[in-house]
Short mmCIF file of the C-alpha atoms (twelve columns), coordinates in Angstrom:
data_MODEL
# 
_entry.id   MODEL 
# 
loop_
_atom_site.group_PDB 
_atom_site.id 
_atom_site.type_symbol 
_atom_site.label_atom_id 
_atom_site.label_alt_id 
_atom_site.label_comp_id 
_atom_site.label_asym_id 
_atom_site.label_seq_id 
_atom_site.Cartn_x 
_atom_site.Cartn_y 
_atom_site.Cartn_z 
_atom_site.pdbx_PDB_model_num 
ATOM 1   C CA . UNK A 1   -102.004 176.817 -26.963 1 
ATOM 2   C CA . UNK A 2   -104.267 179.894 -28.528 1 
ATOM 3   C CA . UNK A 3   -102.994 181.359 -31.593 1 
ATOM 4   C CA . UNK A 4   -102.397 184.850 -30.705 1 
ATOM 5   C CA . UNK A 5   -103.930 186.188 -33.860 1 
ATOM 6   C CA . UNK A 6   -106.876 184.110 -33.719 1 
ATOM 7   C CA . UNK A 7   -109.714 185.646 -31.526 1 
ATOM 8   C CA . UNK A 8   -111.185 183.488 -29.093 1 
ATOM 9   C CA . UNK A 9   -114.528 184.702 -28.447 1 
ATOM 10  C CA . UNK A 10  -116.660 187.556 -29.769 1 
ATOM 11  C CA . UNK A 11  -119.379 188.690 -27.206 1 
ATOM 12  C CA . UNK A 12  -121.577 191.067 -29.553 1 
ATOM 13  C CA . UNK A 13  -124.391 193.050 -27.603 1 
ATOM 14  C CA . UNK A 14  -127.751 193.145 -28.521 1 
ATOM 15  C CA . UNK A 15  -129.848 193.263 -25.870 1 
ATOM 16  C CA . UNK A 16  -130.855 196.633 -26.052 1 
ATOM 17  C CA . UNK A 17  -134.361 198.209 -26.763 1 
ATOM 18  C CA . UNK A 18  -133.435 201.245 -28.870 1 
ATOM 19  C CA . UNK A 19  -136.208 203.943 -27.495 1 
ATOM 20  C CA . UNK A 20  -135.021 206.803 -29.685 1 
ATOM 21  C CA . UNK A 21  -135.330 204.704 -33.296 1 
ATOM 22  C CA . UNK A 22  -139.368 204.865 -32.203 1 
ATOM 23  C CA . UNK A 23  -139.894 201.844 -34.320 1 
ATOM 24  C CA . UNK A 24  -141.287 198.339 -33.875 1 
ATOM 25  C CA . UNK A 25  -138.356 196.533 -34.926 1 
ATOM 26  C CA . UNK A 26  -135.601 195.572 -32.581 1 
ATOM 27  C CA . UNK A 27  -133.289 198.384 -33.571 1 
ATOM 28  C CA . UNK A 28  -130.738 195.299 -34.391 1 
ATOM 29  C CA . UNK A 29  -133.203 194.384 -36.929 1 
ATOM 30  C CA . UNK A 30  -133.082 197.381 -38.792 1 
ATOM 31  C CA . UNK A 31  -131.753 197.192 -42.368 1 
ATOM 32  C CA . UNK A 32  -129.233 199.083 -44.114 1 
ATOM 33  C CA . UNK A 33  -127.924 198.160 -47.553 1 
ATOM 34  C CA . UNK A 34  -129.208 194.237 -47.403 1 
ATOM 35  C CA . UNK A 35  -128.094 193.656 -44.021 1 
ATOM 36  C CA . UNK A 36  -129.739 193.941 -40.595 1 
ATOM 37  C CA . UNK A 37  -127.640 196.150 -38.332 1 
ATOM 38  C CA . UNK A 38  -126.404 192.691 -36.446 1 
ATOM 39  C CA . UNK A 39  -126.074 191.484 -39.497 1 
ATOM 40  C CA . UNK A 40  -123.315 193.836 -40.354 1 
ATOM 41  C CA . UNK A 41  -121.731 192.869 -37.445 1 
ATOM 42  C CA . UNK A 42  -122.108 189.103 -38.162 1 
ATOM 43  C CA . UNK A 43  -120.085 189.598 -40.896 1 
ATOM 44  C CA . UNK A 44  -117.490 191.341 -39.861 1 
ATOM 45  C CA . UNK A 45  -116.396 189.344 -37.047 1 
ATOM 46  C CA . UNK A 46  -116.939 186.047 -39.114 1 
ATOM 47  C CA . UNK A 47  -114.284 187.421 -41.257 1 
ATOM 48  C CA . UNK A 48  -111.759 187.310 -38.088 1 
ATOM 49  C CA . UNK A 49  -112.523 182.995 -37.471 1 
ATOM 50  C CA . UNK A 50  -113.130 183.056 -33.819 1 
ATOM 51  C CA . UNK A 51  -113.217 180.512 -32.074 1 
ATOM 52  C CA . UNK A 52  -116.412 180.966 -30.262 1 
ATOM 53  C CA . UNK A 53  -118.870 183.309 -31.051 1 
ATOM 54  C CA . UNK A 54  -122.117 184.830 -28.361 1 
ATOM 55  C CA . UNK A 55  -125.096 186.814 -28.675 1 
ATOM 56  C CA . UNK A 56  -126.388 188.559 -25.964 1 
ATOM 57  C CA . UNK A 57  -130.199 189.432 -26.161 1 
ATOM 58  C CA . UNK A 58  -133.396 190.540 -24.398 1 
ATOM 59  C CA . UNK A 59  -135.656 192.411 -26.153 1 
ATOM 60  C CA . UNK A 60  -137.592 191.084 -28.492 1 
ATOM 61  C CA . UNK A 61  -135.527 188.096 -28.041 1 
ATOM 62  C CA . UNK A 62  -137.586 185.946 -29.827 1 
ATOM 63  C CA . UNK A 63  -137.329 188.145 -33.385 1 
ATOM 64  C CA . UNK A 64  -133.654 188.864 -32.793 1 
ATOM 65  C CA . UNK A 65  -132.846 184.852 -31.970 1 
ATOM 66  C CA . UNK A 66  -134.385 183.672 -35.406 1 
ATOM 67  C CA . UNK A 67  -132.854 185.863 -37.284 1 
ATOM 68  C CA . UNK A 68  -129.498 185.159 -35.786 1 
ATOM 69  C CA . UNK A 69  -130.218 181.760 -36.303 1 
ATOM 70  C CA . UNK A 70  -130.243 182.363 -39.624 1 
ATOM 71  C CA . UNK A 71  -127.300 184.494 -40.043 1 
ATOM 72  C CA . UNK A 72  -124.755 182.805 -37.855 1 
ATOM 73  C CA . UNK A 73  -126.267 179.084 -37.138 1 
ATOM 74  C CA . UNK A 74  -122.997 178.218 -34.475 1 
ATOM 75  C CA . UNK A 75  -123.277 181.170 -32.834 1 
ATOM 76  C CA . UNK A 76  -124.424 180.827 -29.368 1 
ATOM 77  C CA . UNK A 77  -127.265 182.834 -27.565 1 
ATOM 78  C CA . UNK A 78  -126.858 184.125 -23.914 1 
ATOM 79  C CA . UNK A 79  -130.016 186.513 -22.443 1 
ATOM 80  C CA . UNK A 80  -129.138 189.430 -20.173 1 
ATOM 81  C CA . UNK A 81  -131.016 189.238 -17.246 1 
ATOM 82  C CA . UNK A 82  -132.796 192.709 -15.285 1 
ATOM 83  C CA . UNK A 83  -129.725 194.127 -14.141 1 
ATOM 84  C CA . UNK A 84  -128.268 197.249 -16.774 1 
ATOM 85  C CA . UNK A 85  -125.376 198.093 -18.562 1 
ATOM 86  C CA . UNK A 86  -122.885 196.856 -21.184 1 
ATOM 87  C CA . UNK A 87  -120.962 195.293 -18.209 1 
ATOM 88  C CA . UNK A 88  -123.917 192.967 -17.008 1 
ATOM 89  C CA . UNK A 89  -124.630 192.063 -20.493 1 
ATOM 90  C CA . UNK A 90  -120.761 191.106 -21.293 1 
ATOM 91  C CA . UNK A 91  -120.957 189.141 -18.251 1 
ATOM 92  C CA . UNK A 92  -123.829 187.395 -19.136 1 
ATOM 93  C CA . UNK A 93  -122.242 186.469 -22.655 1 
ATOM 94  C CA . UNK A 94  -118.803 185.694 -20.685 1 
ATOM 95  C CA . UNK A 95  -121.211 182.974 -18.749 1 
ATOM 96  C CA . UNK A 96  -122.081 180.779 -22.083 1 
ATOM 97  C CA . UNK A 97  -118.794 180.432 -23.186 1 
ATOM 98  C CA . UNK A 98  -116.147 177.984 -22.102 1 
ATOM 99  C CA . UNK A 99  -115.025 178.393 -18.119 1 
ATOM 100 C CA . UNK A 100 -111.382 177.296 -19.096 1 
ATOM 101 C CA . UNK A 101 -111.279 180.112 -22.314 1 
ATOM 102 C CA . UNK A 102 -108.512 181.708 -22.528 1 
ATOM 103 C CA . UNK A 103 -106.910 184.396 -25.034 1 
ATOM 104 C CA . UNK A 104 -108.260 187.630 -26.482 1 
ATOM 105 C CA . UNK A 105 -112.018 188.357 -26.251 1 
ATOM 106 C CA . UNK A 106 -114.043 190.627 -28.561 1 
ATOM 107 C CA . UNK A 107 -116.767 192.669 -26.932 1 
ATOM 108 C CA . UNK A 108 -118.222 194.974 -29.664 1 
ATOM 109 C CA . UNK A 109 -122.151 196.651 -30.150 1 
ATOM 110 C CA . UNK A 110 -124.534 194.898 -32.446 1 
ATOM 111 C CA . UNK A 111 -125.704 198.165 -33.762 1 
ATOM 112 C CA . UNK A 112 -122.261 198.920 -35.096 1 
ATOM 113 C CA . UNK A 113 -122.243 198.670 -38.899 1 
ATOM 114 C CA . UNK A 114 -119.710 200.343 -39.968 1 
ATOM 115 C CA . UNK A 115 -116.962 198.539 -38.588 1 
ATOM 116 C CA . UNK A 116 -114.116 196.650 -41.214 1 
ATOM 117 C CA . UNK A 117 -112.756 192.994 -40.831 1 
ATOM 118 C CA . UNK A 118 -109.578 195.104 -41.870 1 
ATOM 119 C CA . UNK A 119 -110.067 197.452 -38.475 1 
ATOM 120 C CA . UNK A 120 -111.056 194.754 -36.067 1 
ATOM 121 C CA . UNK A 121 -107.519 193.097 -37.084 1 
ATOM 122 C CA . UNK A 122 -105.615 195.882 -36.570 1 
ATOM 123 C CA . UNK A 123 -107.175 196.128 -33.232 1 
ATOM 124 C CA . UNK A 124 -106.163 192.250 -32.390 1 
ATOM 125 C CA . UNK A 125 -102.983 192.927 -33.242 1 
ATOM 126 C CA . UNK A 126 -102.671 195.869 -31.338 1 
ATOM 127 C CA . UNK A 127 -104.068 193.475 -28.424 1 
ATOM 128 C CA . UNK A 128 -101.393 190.857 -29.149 1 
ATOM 129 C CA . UNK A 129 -98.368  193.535 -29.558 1 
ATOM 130 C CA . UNK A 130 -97.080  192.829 -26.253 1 
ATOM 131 C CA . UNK A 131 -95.635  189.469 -25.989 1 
ATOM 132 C CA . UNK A 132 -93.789  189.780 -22.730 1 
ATOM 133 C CA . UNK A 133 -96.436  191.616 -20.767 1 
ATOM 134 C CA . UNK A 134 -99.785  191.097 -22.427 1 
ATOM 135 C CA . UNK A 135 -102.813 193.341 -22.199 1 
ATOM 136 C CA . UNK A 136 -105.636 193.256 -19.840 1 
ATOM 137 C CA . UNK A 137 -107.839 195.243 -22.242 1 
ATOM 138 C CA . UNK A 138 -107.469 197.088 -25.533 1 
ATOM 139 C CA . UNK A 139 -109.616 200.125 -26.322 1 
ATOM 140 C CA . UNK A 140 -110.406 200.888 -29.596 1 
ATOM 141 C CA . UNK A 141 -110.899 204.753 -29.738 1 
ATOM 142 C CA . UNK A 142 -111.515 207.584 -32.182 1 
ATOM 143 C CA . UNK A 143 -110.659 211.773 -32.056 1 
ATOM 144 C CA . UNK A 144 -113.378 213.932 -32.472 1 
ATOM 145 C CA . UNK A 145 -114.445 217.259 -33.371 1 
ATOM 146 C CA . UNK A 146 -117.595 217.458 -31.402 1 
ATOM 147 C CA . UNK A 147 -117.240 214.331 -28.865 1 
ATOM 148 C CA . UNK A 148 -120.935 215.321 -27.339 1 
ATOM 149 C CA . UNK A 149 -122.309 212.078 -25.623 1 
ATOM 150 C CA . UNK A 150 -119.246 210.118 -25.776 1 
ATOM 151 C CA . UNK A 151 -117.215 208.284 -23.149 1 
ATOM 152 C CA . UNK A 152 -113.889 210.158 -23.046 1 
ATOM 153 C CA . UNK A 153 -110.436 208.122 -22.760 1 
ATOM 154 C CA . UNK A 154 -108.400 209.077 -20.216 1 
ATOM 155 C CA . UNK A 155 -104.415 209.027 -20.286 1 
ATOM 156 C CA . UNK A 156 -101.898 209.524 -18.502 1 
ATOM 157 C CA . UNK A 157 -99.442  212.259 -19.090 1 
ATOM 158 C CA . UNK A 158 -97.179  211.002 -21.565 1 
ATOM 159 C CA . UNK A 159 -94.216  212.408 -23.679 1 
ATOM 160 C CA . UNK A 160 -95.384  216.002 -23.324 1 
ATOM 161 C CA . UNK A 161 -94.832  217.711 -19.672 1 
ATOM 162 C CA . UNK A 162 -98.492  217.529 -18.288 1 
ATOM 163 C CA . UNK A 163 -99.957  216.513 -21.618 1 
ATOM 164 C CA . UNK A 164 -102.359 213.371 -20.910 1 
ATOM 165 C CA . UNK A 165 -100.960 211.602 -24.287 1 
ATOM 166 C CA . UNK A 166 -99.665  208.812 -22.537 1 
ATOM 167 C CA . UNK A 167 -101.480 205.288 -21.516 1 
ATOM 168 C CA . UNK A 168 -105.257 204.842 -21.259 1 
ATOM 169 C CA . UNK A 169 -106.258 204.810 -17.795 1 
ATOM 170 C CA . UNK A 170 -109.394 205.117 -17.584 1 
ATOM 171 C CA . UNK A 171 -113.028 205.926 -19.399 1 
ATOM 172 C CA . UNK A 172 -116.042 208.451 -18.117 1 
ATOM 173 C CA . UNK A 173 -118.959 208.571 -19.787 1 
ATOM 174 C CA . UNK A 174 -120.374 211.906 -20.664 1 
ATOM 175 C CA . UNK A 175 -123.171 212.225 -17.771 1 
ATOM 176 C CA . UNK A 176 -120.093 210.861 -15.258 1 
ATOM 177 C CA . UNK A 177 -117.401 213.603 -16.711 1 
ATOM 178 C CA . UNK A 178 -116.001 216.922 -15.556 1 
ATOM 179 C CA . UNK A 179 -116.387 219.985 -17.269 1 
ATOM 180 C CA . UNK A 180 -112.379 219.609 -18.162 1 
ATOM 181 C CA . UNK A 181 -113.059 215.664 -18.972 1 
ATOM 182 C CA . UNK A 182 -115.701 216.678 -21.249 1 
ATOM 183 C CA . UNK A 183 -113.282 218.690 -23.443 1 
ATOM 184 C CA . UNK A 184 -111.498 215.586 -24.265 1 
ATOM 185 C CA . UNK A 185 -111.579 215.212 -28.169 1 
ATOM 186 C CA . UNK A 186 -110.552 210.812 -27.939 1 
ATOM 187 C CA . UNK A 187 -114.245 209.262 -27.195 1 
ATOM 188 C CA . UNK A 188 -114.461 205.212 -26.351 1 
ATOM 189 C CA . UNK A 189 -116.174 203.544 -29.411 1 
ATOM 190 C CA . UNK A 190 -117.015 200.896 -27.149 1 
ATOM 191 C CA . UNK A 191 -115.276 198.026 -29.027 1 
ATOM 192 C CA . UNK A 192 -112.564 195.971 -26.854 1 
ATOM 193 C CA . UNK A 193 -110.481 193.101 -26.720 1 
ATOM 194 C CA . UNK A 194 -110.078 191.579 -23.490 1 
ATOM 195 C CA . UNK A 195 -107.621 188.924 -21.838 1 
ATOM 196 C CA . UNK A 196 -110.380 185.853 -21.161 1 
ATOM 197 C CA . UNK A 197 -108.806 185.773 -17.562 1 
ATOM 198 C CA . UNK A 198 -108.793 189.484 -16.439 1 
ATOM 199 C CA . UNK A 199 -112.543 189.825 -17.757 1 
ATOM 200 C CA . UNK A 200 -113.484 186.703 -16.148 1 
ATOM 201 C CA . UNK A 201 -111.879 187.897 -12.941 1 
ATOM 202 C CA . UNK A 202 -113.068 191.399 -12.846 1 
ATOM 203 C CA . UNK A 203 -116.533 191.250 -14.701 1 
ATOM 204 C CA . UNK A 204 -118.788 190.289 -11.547 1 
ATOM 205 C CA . UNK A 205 -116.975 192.984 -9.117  1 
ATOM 206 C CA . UNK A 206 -118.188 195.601 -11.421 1 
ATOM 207 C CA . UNK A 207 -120.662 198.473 -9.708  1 
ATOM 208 C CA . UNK A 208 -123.694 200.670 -10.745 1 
ATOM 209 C CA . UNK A 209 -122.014 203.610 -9.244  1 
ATOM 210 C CA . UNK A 210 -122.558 205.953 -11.972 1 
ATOM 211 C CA . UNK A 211 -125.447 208.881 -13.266 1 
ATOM 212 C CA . UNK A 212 -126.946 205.954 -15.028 1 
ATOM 213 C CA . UNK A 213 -127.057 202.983 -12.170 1 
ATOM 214 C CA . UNK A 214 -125.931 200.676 -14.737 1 
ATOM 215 C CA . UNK A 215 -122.827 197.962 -14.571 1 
ATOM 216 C CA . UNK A 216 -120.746 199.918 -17.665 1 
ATOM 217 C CA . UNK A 217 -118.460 197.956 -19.567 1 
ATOM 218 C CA . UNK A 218 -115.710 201.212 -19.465 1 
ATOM 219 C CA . UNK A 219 -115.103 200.407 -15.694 1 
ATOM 220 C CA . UNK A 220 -112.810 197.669 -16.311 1 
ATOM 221 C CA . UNK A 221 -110.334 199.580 -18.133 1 
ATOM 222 C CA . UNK A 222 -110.128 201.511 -14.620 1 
ATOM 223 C CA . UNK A 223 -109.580 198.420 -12.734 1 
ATOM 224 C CA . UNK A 224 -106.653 197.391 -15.144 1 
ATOM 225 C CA . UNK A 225 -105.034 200.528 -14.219 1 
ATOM 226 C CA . UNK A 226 -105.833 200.507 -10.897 1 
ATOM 227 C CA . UNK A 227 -104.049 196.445 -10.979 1 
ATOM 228 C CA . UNK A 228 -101.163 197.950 -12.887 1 
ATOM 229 C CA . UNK A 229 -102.252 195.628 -15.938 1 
ATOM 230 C CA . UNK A 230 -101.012 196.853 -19.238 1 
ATOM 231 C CA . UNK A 231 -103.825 198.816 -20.813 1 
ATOM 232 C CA . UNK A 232 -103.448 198.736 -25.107 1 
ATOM 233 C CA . UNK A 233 -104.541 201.316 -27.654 1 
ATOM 234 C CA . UNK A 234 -105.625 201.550 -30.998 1 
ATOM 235 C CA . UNK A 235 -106.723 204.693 -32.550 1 
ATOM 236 C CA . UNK A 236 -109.162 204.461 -35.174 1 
ATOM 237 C CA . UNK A 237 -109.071 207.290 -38.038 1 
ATOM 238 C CA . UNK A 238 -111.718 206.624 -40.071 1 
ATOM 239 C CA . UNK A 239 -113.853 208.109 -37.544 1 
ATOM 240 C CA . UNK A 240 -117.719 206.888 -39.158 1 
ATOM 241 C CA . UNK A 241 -116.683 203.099 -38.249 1 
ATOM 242 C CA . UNK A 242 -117.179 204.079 -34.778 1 
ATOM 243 C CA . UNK A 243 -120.785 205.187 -35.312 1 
ATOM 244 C CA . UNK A 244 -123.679 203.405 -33.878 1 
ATOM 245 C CA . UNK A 245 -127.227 203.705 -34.760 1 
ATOM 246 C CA . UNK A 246 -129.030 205.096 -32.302 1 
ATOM 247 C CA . UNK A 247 -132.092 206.834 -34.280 1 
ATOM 248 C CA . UNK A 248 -133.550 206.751 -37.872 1 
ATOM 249 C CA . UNK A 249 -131.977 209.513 -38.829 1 
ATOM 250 C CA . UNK A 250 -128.241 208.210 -38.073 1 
ATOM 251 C CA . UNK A 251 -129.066 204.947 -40.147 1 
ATOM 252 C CA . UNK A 252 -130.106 207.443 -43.041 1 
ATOM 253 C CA . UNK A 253 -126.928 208.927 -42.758 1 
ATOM 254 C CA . UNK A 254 -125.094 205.772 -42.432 1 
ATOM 255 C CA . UNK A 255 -126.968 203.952 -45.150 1 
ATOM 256 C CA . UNK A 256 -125.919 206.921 -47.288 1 
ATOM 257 C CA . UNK A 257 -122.303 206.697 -46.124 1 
ATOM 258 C CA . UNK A 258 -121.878 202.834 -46.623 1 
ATOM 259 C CA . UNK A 259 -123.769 202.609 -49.887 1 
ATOM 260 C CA . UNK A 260 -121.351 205.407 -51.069 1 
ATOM 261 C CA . UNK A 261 -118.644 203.095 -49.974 1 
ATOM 262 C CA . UNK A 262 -119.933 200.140 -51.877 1 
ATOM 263 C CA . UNK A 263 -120.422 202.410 -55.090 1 
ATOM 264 C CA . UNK A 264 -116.529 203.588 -54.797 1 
ATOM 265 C CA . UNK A 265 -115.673 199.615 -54.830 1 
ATOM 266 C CA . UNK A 266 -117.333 199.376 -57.704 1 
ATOM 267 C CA . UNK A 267 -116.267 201.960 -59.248 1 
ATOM 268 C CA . UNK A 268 -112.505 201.165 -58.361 1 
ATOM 269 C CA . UNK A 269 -113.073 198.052 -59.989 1 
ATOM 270 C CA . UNK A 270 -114.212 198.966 -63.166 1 
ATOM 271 C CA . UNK A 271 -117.703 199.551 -62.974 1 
ATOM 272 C CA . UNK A 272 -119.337 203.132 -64.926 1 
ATOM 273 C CA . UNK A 273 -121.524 204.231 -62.439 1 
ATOM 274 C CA . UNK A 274 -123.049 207.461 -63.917 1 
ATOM 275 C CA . UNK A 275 -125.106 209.119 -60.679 1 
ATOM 276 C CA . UNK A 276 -123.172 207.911 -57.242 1 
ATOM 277 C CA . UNK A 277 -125.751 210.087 -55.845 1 
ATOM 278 C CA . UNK A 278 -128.998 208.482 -57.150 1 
ATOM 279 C CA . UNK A 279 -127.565 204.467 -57.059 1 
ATOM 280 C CA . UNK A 280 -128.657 202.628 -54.278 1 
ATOM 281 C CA . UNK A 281 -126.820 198.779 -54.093 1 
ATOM 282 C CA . UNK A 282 -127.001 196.328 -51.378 1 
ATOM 283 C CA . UNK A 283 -123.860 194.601 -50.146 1 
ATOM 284 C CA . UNK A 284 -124.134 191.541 -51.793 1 
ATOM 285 C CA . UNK A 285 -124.470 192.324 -55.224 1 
ATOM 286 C CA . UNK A 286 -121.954 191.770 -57.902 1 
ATOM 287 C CA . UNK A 287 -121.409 193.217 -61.121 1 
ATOM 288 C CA . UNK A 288 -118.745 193.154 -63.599 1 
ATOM 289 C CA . UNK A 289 -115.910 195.492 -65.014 1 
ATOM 290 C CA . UNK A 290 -117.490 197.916 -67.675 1 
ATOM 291 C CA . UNK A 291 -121.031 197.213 -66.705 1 
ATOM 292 C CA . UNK A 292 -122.699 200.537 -66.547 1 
ATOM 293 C CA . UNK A 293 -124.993 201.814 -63.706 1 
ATOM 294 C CA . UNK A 294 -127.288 204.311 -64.675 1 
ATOM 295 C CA . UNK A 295 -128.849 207.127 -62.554 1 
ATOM 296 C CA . UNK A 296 -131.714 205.963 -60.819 1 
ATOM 297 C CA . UNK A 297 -131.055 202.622 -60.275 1 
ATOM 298 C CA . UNK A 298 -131.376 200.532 -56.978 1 
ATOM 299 C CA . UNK A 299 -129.920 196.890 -57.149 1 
ATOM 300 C CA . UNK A 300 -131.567 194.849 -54.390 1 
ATOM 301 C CA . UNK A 301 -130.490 191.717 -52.741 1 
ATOM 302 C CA . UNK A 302 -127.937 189.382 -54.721 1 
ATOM 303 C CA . UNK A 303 -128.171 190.513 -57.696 1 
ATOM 304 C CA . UNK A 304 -125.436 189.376 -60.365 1 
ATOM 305 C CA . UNK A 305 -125.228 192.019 -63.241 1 
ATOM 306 C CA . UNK A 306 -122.553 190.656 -66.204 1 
ATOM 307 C CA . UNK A 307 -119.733 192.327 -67.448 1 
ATOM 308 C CA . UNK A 308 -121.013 194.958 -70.139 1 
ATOM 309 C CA . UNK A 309 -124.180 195.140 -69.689 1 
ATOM 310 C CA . UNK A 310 -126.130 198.450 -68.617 1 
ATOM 311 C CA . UNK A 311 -129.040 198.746 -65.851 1 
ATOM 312 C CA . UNK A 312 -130.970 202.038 -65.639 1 
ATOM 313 C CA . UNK A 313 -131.805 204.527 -65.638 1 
ATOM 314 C CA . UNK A 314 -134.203 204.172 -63.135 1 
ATOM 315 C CA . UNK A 315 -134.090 200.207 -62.826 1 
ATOM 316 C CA . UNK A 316 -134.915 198.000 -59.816 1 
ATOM 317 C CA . UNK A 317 -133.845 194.980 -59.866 1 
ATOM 318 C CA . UNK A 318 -133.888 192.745 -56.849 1 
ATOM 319 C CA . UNK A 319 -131.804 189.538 -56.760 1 
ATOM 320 C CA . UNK A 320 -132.199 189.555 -60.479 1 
ATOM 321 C CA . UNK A 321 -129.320 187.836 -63.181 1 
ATOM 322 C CA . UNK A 322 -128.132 190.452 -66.042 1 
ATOM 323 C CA . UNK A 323 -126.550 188.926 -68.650 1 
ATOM 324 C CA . UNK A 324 -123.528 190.141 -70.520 1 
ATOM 325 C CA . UNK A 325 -124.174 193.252 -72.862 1 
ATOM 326 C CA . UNK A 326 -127.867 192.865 -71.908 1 
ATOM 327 C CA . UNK A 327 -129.538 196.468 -71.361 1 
ATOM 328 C CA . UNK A 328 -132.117 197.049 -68.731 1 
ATOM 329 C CA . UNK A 329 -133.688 200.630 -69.317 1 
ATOM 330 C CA . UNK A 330 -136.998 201.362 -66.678 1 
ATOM 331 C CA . UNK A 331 -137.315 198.358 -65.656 1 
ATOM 332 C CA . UNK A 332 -138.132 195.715 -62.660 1 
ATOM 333 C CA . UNK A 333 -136.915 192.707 -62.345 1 
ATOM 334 C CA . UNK A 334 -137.439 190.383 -59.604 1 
ATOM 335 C CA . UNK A 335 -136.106 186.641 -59.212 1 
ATOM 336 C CA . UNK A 336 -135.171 186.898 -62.499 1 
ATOM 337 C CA . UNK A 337 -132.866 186.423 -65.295 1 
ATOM 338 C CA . UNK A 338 -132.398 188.869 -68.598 1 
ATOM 339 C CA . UNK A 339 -130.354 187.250 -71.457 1 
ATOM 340 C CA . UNK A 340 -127.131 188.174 -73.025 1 
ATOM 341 C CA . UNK A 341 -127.442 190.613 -74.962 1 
ATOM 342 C CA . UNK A 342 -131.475 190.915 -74.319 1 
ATOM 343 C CA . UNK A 343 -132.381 194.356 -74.242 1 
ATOM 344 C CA . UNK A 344 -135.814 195.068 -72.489 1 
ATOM 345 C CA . UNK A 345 -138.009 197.526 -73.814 1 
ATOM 346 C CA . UNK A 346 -138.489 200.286 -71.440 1 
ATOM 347 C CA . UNK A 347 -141.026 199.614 -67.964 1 
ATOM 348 C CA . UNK A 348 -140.650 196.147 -68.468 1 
ATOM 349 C CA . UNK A 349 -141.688 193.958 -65.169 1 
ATOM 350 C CA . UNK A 350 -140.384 190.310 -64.952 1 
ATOM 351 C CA . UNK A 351 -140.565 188.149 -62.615 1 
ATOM 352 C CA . UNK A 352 -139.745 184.741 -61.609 1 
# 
C-alpha cells in the first residue's frame, strides 16, 4: 500500500532545445548560483523521497545524461522520441517506470529553479486531500498581473453567480485562447501531480489538435473533467517559483532573485552581510553566525567560511575553508584553506 504522502514517481522534462537562450549549452545545463537549472530541480524533488525518479531527454542527450548521472545516480533516463509536446514527453517518462505504479505522480519542467521542497509538499498534500474521492490531477497554478504567454486555468463558476472561481476544468494555452480566456489572471505553471492510473490511461489518447501540433500535457486536465474525475488545486503565491528560464535574460533575473534569497538566509541566521546588492553566493556554501560578508564578495562552490571571520571586500573565494576570526581582504582563494585567525594581506592568491 503507497503512503499517500510519499510521491511515487517524479517525471522531470528535459528534453527541450531552448532556441531563445541562443547558447551552446543545453538550456538545462545552464548555471545559476552553483547549480545547473536541472540541477535545481534535482534537488528539490530529492527532498520529497520518491519512490522512483525519470528524466526525460533529447537534445544534447549525451551532455544532459552525464551530468544527471552525476547529480542523481538512481535516477532513470527515458528519451522522447520525434513526436512534440510536454504530453509525448510525460508519456515517454510514464513508459520507464513500473507498469503496476500506482499513487501520485510528479510531472514538473527541468528548467524550473525556483521551485521549494516546502511548495512541492504543499502541492502533494493538496493532491492527497481527498481521501474518499481522490484526484485525477492536481494543478499547481499562480495569479498574475500580466499573464502574457501563459496557459490560463479554467473554472467553473463557483460561489459567486457566474464568477468562474469554482473547480479547474480545463487549461488553454495562450496561442489556443479567446480574447475573454486571455484575460484570465490564474496561468498553469505547468507542475502536476497525477493519479499513476488516470495518466497511464489517458496519456496515449492525447491529440496534436492545437496552434502548436504538439501532444500538450494541459489536455488531460480536460479529459478529467470531461470523465467527471475530481480535478485538485493549489494556488501558489509566491509567484517567481513558477518562473522558467526561457532566455538569458530571465536566468539573470532569476539568478539575481535566488541569490537574494540565499543572502536573506544568511542574514536571518546571523550572518553581517554589508552589500546584499554586490554579494554573489552559491547554494552550497556555509558560513557561520557573525561572520561578516563584505561588499564585493562572490563565494563560489562549497565554500565553508567560520564563525567570525570576515571575507571582502571584493574577495573570491571558490570552495575555499575560512577559519574562525580569520580576515580575507582582496583576495582569491581557490581549493584552499586560511587559518584561524590568519589575516591575508590584501590581493593575496592561494591556491591548493
Amino acid at each position: 500500500m503507497t503512503d499517500s504522502l510519499t510521491l511515487s514517481a517524479v517525471i522531470v522534462l528535459a528534453a527541450g532545445k531552448g532556441t531563445r537562450v541562443g547558447s551552446h549549452t543545453p538550456k538545462v545545463l545552464l548555471e545559476m548560483c552553483g547549480r545547473t537549472l536541472v540541477g535545481h530541480v534535482n534537488d528539490a524533488i530529492s527532498d520529497l523521497h520518491p519512490r522512483h525518479t525519470v528524466f526525460v531527454v533529447r537534445h544534447e542527450r549525451e551532455r544532459v545524461v552525464r551530468h544527471l548521472r552525476s547529480i542523481n545516480p538512481q535516477a532513470l533516463i527515458a528519451d522522447q522520441d520525434e513526436i512534440k509536446g510536454t504530453g509525448r514527453a510525460a508519456w515517454c517518462g510514464l513508459r520507464s517506470l513500473p507498469q503496476d505504479l500506482t499513487g501520485p505522480v510528479l510531472v514538473i519542467a527541468a528548467d524550473s529553479p525556483m521551485f521549494t521542497p516546502a511548495t512541492l509538499r504543499r502541492l502533494l498534500k493538496a493532491h492527497c486531500a481527498a481521501a474518499e474521492r481522490p484526484n485525477a490531477v492536481t494543478v499547481l497554478s499562480v495569479r498574475l498581473d500580466n499573464p502574457f504567454g501563459y496557459g490560463r486555468i479554467l473554472r467553473r463558476p463557483g460561489s459567486s453567480a457566474g464568477i468562474a472561481d469554482g473547480p479547474i476544468c480545463g487549461v488553454v494555452e495562450e496561442k489556443d485562447a479567446t480574447e475573454e480566456q486571455r484575460r484570465i489572471t490564474e496561468v498553469n505553471t505547468s507542475t502536476y501531480i497525477f493519479d499513476a492510473d488516470f495518466l497511464r490511461s489517458e496519456l496515449s489518447s492525447l491529440g496534436t489538435d492545437n496552434a502548436q501540433g504538439e501532444v500538450y500535457l494541459t489536455d488531460m486536465v480536460a479529459a478529467a473533467a470531461d470523465s467527471g474525475k475530481p480535478i485538485g488545486s493549489y494556488v501558489l503565491t509566491d509567484s517567481v517559483q513558477a518562473e522558467g528560464v526561457n532566455d538569458l535574460v530571465q536566468l539573470a533575473r532569476l539568478r539575481k532573485v535566488k541569490n537574494m534569497r540565499i543572502l536573506q538566509g544568511l542574514m536571518r541566521s546571523g550572518v553581517s552581510v554589508t552589500d546584499p546588492d554586490s554579494t554573489y553566493v552559491d547554494v552550497d556554501v556555509t558560513v557561520g553566525a557573525d561572520a561578516v560578508i563584505e561588499p564585493g564578495t562572490v563565494l563560489r562552490g562549497g565554500s565553508e567560511i567560520a564563525p567570525y571571520a570576515t571575507v571582502g571586500p571584493n574577495t573570491q573565494l571558490i570552495n575555499a575553508k575560512i577559519g574562525a576570526y580569520a580576515s580575507v581582504p582582496q583576495c582569491f582563494v581557490e581549493n584552499a584553506e586560511v587559518m584561524p585567525h590568519e589575516h591575508l594581506p590584501a590581493f593575496t592568491v592561494r591556491k591548493g
